[in-house]
C-alpha positions as CSV (number, residue, x, y, z in Angstrom):
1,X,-83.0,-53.3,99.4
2,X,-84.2,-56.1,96.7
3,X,-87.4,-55.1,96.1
4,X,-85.9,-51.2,95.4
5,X,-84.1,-53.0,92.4
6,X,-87.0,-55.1,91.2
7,X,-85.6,-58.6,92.6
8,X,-88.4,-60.6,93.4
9,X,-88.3,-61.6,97.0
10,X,-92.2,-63.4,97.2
11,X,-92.4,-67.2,98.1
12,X,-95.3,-67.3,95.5
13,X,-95.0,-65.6,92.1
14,X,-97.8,-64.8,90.4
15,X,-99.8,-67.2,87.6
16,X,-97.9,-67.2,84.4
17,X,-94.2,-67.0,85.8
18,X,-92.0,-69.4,88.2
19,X,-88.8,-69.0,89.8
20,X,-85.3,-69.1,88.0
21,X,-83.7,-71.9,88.8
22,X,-80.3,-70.0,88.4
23,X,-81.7,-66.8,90.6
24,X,-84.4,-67.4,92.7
25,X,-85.0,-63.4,92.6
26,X,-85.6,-63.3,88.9
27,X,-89.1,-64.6,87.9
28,X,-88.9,-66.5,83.8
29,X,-92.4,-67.3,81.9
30,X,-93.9,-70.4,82.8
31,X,-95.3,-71.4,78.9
32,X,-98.6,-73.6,79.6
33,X,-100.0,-71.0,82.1
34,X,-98.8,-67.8,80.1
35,X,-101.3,-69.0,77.6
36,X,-104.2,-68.9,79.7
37,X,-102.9,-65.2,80.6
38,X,-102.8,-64.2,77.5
39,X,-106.0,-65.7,76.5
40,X,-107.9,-63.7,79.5
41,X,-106.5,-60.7,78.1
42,X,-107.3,-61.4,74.3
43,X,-111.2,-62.3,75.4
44,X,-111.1,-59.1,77.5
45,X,-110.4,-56.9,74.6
46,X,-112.9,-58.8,72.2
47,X,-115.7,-57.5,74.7
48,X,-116.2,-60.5,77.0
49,X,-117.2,-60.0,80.7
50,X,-115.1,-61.1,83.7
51,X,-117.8,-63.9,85.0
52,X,-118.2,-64.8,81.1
53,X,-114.1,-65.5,80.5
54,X,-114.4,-67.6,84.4
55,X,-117.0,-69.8,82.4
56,X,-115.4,-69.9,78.9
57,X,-111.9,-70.9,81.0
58,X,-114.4,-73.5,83.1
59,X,-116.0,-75.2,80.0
60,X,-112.4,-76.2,78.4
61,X,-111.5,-77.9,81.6
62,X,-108.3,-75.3,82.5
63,X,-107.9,-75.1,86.5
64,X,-107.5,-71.9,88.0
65,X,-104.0,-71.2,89.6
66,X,-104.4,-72.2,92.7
67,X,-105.3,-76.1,91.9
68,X,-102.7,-75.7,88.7
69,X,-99.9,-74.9,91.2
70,X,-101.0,-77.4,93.4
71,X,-101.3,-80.3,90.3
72,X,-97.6,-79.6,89.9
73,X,-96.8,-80.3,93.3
74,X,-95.7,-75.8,93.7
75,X,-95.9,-74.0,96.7
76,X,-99.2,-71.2,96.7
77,X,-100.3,-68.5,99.0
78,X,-103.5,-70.1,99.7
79,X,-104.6,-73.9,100.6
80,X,-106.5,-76.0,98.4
81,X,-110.6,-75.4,99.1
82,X,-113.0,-77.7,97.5
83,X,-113.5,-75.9,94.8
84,X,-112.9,-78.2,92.0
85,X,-110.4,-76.0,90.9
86,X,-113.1,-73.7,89.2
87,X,-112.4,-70.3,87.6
88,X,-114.3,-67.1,88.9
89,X,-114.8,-63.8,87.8
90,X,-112.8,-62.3,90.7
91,X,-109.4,-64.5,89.9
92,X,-110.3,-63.3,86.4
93,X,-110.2,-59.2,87.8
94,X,-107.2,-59.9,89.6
95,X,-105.4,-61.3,86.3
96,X,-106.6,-58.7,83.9
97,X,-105.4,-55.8,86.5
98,X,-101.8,-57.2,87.6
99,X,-99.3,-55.2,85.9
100,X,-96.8,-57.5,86.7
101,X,-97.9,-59.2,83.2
102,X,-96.2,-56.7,81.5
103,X,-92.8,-56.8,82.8
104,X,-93.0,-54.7,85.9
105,X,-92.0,-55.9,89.1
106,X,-94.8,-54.7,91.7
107,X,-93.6,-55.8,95.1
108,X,-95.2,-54.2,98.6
109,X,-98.7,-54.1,97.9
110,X,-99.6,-55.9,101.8
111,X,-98.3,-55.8,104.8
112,X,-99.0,-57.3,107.8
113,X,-100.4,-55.3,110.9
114,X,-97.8,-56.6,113.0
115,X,-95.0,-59.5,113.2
116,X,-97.6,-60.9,115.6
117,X,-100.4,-61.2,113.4
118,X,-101.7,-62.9,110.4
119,X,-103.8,-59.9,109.2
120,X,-102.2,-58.4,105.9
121,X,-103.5,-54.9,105.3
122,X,-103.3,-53.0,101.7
123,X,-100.9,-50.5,101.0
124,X,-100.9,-46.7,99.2
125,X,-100.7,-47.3,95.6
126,X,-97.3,-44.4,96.2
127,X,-96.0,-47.0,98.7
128,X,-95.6,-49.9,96.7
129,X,-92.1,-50.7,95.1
130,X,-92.6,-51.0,91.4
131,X,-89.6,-51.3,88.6
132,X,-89.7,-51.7,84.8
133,X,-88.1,-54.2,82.8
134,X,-87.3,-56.8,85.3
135,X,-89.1,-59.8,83.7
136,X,-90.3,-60.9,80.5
137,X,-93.9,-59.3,79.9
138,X,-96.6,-61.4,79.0
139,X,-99.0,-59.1,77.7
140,X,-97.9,-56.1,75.9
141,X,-98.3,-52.3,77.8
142,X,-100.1,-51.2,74.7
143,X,-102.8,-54.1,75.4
144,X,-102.8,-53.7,79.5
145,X,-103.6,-50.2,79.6
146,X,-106.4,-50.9,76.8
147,X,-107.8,-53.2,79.1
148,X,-107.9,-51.3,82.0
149,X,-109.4,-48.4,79.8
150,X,-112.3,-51.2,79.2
151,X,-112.9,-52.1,82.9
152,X,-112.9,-48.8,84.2
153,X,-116.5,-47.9,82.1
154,X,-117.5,-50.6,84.4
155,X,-120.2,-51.7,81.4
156,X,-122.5,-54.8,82.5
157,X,-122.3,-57.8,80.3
158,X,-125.8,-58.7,78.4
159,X,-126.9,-62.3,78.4
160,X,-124.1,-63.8,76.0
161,X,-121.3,-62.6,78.1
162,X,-120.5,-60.0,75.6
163,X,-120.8,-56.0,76.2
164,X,-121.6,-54.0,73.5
165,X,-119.0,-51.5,71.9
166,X,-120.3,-48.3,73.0
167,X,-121.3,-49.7,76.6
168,X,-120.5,-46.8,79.0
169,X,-119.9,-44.1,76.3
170,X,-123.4,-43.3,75.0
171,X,-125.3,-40.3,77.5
172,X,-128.5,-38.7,77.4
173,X,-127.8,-35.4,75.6
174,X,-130.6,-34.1,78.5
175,X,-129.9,-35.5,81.9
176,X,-126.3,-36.7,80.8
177,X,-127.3,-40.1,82.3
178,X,-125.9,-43.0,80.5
179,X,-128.0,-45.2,77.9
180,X,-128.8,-48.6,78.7
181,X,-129.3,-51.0,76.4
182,X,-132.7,-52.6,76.0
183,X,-134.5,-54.9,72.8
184,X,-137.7,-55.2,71.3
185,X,-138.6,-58.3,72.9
186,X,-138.4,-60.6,69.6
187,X,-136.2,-63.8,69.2
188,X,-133.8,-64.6,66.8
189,X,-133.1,-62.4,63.6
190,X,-135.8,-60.4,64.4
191,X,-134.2,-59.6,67.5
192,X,-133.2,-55.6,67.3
193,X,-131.2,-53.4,70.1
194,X,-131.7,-49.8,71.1
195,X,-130.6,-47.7,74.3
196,X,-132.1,-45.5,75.9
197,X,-132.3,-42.8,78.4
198,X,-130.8,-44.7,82.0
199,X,-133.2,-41.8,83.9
200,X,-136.3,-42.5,81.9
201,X,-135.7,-46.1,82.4
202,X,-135.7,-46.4,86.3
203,X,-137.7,-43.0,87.2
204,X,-141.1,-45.2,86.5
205,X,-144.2,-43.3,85.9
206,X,-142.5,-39.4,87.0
207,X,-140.8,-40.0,83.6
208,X,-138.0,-37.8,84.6
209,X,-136.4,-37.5,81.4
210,X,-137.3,-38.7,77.8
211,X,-136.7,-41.6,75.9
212,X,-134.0,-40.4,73.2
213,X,-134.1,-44.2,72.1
214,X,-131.6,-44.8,69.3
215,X,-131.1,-48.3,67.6
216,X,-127.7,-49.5,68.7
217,X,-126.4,-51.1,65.2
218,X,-127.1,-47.9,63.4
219,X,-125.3,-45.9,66.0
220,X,-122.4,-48.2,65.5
221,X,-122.7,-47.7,61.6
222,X,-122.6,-43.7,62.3
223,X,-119.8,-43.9,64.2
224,X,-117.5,-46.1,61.8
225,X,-118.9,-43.7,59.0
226,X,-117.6,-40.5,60.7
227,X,-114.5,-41.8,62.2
228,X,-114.0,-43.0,58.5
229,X,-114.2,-39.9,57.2
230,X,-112.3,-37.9,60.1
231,X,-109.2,-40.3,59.0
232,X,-109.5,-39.8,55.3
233,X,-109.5,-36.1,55.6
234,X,-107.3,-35.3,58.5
235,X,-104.4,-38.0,58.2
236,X,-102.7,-37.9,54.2
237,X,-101.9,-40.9,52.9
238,X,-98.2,-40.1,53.8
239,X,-98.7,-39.8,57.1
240,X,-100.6,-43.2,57.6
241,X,-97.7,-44.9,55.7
242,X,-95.0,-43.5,58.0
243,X,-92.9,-46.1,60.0
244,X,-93.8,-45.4,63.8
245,X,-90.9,-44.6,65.4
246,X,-89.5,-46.6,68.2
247,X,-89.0,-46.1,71.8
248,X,-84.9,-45.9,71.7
249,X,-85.0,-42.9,74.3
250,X,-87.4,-44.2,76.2
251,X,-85.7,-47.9,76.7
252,X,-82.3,-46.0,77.6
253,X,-84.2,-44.3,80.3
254,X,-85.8,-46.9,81.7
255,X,-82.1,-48.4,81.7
256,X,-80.6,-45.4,83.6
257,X,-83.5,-45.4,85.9
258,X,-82.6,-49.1,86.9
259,X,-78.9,-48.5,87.4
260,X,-79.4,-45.4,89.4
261,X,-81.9,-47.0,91.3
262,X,-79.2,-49.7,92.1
263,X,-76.4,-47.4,93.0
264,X,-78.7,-45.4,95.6
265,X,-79.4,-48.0,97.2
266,X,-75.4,-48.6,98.0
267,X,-75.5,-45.5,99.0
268,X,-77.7,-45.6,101.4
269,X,-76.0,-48.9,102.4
270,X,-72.8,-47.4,102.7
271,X,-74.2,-44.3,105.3
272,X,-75.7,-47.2,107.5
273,X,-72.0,-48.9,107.7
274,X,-70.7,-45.2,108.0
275,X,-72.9,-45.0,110.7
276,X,-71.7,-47.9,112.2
277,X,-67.8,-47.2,111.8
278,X,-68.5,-44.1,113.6
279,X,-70.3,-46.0,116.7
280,X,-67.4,-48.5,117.3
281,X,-64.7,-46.1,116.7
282,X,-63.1,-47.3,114.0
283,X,-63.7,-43.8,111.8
284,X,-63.3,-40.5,113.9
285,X,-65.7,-37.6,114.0
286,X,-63.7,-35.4,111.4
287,X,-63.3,-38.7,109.2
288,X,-67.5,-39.5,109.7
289,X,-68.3,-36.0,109.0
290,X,-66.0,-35.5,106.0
291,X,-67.5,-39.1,104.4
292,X,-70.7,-38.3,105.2
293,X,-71.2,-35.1,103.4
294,X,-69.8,-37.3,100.3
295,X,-72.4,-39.8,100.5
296,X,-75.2,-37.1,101.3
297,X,-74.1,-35.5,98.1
298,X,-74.0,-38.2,96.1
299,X,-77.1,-39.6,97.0
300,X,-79.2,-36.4,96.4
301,X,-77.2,-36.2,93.1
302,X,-79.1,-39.6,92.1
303,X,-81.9,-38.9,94.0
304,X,-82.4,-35.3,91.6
305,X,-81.7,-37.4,88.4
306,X,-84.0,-39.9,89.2
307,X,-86.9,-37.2,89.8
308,X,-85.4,-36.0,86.1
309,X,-85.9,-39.2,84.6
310,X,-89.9,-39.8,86.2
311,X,-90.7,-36.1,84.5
312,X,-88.8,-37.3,81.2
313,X,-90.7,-40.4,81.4
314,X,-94.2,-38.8,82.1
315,X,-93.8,-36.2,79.0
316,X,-93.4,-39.3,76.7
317,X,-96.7,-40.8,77.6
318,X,-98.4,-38.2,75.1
319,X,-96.7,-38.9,71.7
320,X,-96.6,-42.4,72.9
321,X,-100.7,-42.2,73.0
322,X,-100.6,-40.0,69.7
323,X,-98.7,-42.8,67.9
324,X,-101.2,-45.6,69.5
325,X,-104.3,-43.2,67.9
326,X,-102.5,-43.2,64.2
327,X,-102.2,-47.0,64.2
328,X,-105.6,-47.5,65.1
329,X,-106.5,-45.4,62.7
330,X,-104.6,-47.1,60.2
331,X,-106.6,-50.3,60.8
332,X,-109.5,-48.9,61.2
333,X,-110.0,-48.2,57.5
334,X,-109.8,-52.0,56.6
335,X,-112.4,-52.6,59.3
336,X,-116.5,-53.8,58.8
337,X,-117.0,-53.4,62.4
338,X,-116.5,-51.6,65.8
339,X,-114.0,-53.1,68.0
340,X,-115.0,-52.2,71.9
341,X,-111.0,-52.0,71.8
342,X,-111.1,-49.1,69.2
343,X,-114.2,-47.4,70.7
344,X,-112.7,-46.8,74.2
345,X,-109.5,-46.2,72.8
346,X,-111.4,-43.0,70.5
347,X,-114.6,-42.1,71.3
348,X,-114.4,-39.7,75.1
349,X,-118.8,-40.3,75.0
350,X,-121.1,-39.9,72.4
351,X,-124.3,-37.5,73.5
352,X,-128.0,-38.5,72.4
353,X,-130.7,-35.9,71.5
354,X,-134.5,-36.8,71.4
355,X,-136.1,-37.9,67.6
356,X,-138.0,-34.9,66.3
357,X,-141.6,-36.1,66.1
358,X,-142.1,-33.9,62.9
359,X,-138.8,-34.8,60.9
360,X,-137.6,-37.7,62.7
361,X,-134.3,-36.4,62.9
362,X,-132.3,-36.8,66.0
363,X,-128.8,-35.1,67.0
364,X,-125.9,-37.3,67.7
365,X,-122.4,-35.8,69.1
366,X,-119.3,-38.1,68.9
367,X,-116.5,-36.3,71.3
368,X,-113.5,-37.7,70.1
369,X,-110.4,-38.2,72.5
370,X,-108.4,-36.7,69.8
């Protein structure tokens, strides 16, 4: 089957890429639109909302994919609506989560409820046909998974489009609700932030919790301040400097896994023509049954070194993420500010305690991911 071996078989490939014109199953980079991809993706990590990128994309006059395609005279899944070819925030979600941007063929996501209807229905996540290295990426795997990281806190954007570092990290050391952000009212550079208690907030005059307000740039400053000093006294100056090293095994791997992939599905070809033989007479039963245990064993052969390679795979993910965490940390000492990037990448939640009215002191826990 194609899609087992990561050759695209869609009518429609996704914003960014377009057929080959010398295999119609492999899918090349299409340049003009893979910059608007990778813009969406570079805004995502600076903080900006989904609806906010839909308007920065709308105010420089670039159409969304479906009147693009159309503007070019290319086939697309879905008919021109009078929609002046206008970005929203929900073309912007589906860009931002498509792992197909990062060189992964994802194929098998729908189906339809029958060969009678129309009605496409979505498949298991386990059900869908997904292969590596099939395409070009687009985005990088490092920066696709941090921006999933950054959508799945699920953080509301504030009235410049932006959301704040910490959003969805910062709880109530109390209730363990999370803080929301709020402002002292004022305009301008007298403008200041805090957050407080999400529970305090909404409870209204019960006051179920406290207000364990904190001002939001000085909880940034703490937390550059102590991750700065967690990275000068736990990493040596050595060990920042060393090269990284690169993903040879894995890349060899990911090779085998494609080639083995390929040959099972021969395999399972050739049984169905074994099959066959057997029906019309051409093989007898001895021949069909000698055959057949061949194929059988072969393909659980492949079948057992391919379940090998997914566990092999899955126990490089870890050093893979510690090596991500050094080079962060490695830029982190040359940065002023907090990157939302950085945060999510670090910080598991930081926990809030309520100011002491006597001392004015107030307890702050940073649970690293590290």
């Amino acid at each position: 089957m194609k899609r087992r071996q990561g050759q695209y078989i869609g009518g429609f490939p996704v914003y960014g890429y377009q057929k080959d014109p010398k295999n119609k199953n492999h899918l090349i980079i299409e340049p003009e639109a893979a910059e608007v991809v990778r813009q969406i993706f570079q805004w995502a990590l600076e903080g900006h909302g989904k609806q906010n990128i839909a308007f920065m994309l709308n105010s420089r006059g670039i159409v969304n994919p479906t009147r693009y395609k159309a503007e070019r005279g290319w086939s697309c899944n879905h008919p021109i609506k009078n929609d002046y070819g206008l970005w929203n925030k929900t073309t912007v979600w589906r860009i931002l989560h498509n792992e197909m941007y990062t060189g992964v063929m994802v194929q098998g996501r729908t189906k339809k409820v029958s060969y009678k209807s129309k009605t496409l229905i979505t498949m298991p996540q386990e059900q869908w046909f997904r292969v590596e290295g099939t395409h070009e990426a687009i985005i990088d795997r490092k920066t696709f998974q941090t921006v999933q990281k950054l959508m799945a806190l699920r953080s509301r954007e504030d009235g410049t489009g932006m959301v704040h570092p910490l959003a969805g990290l910062v709880k109530c050391m109390d209730c363990g609700s999370t803080m929301s952000k709020t402002s002292n009212g004022k305009k301008g550079p007298k403008q200041v932030y805090y957050l407080r208690c999400k529970l305090y907030a909404d409870s209204g005059e019960e006051k179920l919790c406290t207000r364990h307000s904190i001002r939001l740039d000085r909880l940034i400053d703490l937390v550059l301040e102590r991750l700065r000093h967690y990275v000068q006294n736990y990493y040596t100056l050595e060990e920042m400097e060393l090269p990284q090293p690169r993903d040879t095994k894995r890349d060899v791997l990911l090779q085998e896994q494609k080639a083995l992939t390929a040959q099972l599905e021969k395999r399972s070809a050739a049984l169905k023509n074994l099959y066959l033989d057997k029906v019309s007479g051409v093989l007898s039963e001895g021949q069909f049954v000698d055959l057949n245990q061949d194929f059988l064993a072969e393909k659980s052969r492949l079948e057992r070194r391919l379940s090998q390679i997914d566990e092999e795979l899955a126990e490089q993910e870890q050093p893979r993420q510690q090596t991500d965490l050094m080079e962060k940390a490695q830029e982190l000492l040359k940065l002023d500010t907090l990157p939302r990037e950085l945060a999510v990448m670090l910080i598991q939640k930081i926990e809030i305690g309520e100011q002491d009215p006597d001392t004015g002191q107030q307890e702050v826990k940073i649970h690293w991911k590290f």
